[in-house]
N, C-alpha and C positions, 0 to 999 in steps of 0.2 A: 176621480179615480186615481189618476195620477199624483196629486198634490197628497191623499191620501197614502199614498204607496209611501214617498219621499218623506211623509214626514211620521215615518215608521224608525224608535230611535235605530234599529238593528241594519235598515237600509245605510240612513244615514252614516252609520260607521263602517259597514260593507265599500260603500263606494265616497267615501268622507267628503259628505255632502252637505248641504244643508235644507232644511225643510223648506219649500215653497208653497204659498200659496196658488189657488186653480187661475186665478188672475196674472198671478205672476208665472206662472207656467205659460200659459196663454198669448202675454205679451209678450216673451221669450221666444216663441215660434218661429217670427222670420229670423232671428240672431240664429237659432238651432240648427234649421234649414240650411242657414250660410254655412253652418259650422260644417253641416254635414256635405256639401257640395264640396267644400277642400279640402275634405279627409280624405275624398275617393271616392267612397260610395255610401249609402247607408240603407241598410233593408232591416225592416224594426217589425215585427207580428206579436198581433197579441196574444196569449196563453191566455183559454179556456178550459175550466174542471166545472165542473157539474154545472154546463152552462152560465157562467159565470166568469168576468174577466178576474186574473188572478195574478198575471204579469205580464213581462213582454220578454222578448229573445231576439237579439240584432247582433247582426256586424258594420264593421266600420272600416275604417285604414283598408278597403280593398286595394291590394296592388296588384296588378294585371301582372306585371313583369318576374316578381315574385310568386304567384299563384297564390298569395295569402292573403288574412283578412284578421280584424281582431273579432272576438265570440264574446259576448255577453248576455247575460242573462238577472232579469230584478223578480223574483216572486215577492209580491208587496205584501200580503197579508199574513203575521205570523203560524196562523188558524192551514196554511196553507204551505206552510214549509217544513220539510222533512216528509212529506206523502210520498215522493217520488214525481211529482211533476214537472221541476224542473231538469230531472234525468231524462224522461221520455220528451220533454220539451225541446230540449238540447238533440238527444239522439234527431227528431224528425224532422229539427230546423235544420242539422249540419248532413245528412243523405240528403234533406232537398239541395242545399248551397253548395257544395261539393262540385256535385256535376253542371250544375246550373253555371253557377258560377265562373267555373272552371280552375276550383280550388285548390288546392295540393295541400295545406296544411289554414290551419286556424288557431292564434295566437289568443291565450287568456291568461289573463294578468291578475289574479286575485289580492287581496293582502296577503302576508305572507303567514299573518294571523289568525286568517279566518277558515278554521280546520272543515265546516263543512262544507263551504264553497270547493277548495281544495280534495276531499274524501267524494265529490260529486264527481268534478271533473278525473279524478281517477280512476272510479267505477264506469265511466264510458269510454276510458284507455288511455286519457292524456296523459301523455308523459311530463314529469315532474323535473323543472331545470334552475337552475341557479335567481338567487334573489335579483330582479329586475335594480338594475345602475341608480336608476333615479327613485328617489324618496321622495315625502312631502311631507309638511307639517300639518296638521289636520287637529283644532281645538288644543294647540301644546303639545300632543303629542306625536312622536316619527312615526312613519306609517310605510313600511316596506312592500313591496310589492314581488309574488311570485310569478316566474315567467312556465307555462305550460304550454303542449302544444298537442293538438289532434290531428290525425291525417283520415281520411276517409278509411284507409284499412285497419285503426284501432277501433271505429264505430261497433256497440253492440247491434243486435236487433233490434227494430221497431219493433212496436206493439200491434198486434193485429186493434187495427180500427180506428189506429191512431190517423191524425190527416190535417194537413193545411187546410184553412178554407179560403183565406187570402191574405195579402199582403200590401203594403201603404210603403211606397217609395219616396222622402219628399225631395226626391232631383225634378221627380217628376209633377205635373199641372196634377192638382187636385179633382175629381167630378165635380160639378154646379149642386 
């Protein structure tokens, strides 16, 4: 599912990535894991539409001291972007993290190109802030990054019915 997502070309350039295979994802895991334990934090759920996985929605860079996190979100399948799921996605990941968390604000960073990741996060209230410092070169070409930011009081409403059903921490021991 994953390897499928990522090697979606429109992913790919969302997050200028490159395609993996399910093997190479796989092996990747404990490097991921590490990655995620020195970031701070990482809480990663996956998005479900018509019972079916369709993406995922995580934060990262938790800083306690700050009360912030970074917000992202991958809807992997074209067939499944623009419905509005990664808006109600977004809204019932960041009400649950918020106060859980003990969040005051959540950073996302999108291209500075990519008009409807950017038209998403505006329609849930993020405010819209200067092009992020660091570039990167991605296939030859610069690839700018916009810096945005959400606080629990620009959140719209949930969706009635909408709900977590759970969540995969890897700081944390996995079940047997």
């Amino acid at each position: 599912m994953y390897a499928e997502w990522w090697s979606d070309p429109e992913v790919q350039w969302g997050f200028c990535a490159e395609p993996r295979s399910a093997d190479q994802i796989r092996s990747a895991l404990p490097e991921l894991e590490s990655e995620a334990r020195s970031a701070g934090h990482w809480t990663e759920l996956v998005i479900e539409a018509d019972g079916r996985p369709v993406g995922s929605v995580w934060v990262s860079h938790w800083d306690l001291d700050s009360a912030s996190c970074e917000l992202n979100i991958l809807i992997g399948s074209p067939v499944d972007r623009g419905r509005g799921i990664g808006s109600r996605a977004l809204t019932l990941f960041a009400r649950w993290a918020f106060p859980r968390m003990g969040l005051r604000r959540a950073l996302l960073c999108p291209r500075d190109d990519h008009y409807p990741a950017i038209r998403t996060y505006r329609r849930l209230g993020a405010a819209l802030g200067d092009i992020a410092p660091d570039v990167m070169t991605w296939r030859g070409e610069v690839a700018c990054f916009r810096e945005m930011e959400l606080s629990p009081e620009m959140l719209p409403p949930s969706h009635p019915g909408d709900r977590l059903l759970g969540e995969y921490r890897p700081n944390e021991k996995r079940p047997p």
